[in-house]
C-alpha positions as CSV (number, residue, x, y, z in Angstrom):
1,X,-70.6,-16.3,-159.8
2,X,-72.5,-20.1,-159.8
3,X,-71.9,-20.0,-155.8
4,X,-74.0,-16.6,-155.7
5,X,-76.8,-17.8,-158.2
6,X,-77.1,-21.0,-156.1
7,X,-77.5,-19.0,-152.9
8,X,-80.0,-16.6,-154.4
9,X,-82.4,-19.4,-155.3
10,X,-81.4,-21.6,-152.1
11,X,-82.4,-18.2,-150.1
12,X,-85.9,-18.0,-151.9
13,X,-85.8,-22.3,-151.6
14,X,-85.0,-22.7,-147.6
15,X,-86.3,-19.3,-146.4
16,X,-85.2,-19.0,-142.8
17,X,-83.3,-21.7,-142.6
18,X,-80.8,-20.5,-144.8
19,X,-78.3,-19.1,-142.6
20,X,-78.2,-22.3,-140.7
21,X,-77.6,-24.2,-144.1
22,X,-74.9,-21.2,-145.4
23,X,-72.8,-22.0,-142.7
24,X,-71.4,-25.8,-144.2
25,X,-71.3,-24.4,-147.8
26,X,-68.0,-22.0,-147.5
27,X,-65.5,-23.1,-150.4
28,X,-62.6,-21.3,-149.3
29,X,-61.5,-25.1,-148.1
30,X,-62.6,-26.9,-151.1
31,X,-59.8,-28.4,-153.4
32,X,-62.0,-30.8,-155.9
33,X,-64.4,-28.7,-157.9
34,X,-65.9,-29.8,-161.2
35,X,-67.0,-26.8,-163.6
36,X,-68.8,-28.5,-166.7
37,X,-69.7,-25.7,-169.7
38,X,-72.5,-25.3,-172.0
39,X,-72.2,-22.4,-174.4
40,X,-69.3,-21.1,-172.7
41,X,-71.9,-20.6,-169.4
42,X,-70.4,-22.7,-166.5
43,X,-72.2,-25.0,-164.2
44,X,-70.5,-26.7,-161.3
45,X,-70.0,-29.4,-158.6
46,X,-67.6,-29.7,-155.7
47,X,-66.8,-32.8,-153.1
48,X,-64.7,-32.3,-149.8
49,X,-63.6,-34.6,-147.6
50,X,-66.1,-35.9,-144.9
51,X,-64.6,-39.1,-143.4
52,X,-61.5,-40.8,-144.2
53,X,-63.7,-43.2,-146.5
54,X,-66.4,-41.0,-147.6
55,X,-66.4,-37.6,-149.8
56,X,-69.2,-35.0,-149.4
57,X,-71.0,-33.6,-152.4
58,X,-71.7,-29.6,-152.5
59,X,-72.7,-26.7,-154.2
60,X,-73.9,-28.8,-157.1
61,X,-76.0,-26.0,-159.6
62,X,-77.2,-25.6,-163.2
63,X,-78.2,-22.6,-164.4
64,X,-82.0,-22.7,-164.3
65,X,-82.3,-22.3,-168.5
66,X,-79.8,-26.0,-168.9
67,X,-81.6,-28.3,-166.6
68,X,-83.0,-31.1,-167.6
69,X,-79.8,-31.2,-170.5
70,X,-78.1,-33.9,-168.3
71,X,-75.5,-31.4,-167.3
72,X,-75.6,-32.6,-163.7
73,X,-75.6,-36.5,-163.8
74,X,-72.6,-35.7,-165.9
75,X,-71.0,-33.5,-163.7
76,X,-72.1,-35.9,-160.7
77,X,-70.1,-38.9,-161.9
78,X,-67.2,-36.8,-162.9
79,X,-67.2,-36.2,-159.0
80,X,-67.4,-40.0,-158.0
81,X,-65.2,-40.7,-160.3
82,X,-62.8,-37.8,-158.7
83,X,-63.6,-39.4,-155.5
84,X,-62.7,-42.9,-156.2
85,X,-59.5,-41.5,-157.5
86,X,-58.7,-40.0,-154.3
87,X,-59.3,-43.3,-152.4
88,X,-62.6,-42.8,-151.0
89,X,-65.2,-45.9,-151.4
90,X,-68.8,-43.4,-150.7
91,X,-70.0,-40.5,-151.2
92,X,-72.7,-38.4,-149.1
93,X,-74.4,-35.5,-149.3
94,X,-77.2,-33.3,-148.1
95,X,-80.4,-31.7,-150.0
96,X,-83.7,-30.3,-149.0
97,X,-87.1,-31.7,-149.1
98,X,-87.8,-27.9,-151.0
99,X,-85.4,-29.3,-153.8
100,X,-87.3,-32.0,-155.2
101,X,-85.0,-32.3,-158.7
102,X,-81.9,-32.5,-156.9
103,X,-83.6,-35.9,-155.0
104,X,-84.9,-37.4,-158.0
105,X,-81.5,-36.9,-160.0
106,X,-79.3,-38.1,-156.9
107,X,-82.0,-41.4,-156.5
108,X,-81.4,-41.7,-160.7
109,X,-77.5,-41.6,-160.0
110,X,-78.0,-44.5,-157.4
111,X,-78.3,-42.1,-153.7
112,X,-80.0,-43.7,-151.2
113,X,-82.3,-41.3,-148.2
114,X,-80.4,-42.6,-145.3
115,X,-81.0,-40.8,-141.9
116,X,-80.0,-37.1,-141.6
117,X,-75.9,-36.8,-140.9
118,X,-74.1,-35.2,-138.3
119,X,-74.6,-31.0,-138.9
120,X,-78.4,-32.2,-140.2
121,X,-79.8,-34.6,-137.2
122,X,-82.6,-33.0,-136.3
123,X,-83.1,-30.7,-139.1
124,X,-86.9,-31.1,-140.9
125,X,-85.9,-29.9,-144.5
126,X,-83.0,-31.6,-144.1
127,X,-82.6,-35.0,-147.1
128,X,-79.7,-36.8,-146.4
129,X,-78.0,-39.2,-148.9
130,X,-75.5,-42.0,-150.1
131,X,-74.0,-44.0,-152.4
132,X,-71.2,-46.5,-152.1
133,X,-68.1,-45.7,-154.5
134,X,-67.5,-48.6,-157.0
135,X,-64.2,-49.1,-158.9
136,X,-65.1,-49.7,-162.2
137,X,-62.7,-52.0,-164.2
């Protein structure tokens, strides 16, 4: 249900590049998913493995009537923290320049723009992130 409501606002967000972007956002694969509720409503975050040091974030959503609650930040160090646990020392993922509130809450969790990743080189929209792991005591 949260992976349709994200690609029904990512198809009215990317327009004709959607199908391009679709293609790298299957979770038949994924194994670490976080699912954070708010009134029994779920919202939800996943990371995969992209390197044998670095996990990728995905599919990270709230329902448009809880942003700006602090449901994602929340949900987005639940996933470091998942990802440190599983041995990996960064994190990367990729947003669109038609997202501006998934930058500015990456850049508040401590993402930096880096240059676009594999999949993304040469892709316009295409924001590509990072931010190394740290193990906290």
């Amino acid at each position: 249900m949260l992976t349709a409501l994200l690609d029904l606002d990512l198809v009215i967000r990317d327009g004709d590049d959607h199908a391009f972007y679709s293609q790298f956002n299957q979770i038949e694969s994924i194994k670490e998913l976080v699912i954070a509720y708010q009134r029994r409503l779920p919202v939800c975050g996943v990371i995969k493995s992209f390197t044998a040091i670095a996990a990728e974030v995905k599919r990270m959503f709230v329902r448009p009537d809880y942003k700006k609650q602090g449901i994602a930040a929340k949900a987005l160090s639940e996933l470091e923290n998942w990802a440190i646990e599983l041995g990996f020392s960064l994190c990367v993922l990729e947003t669109g320049k038609k997202q501006p509130e998934a930058i500015a809450l990456y850049q508040k969790a401590g993402y930096r723009i880096k240059a676009n990743y594999e999949q993304y080189i040469g892709i316009d929209n295409g924001v590509c992130m990072n931010k190394p792991l740290i193990v906290k005591p």
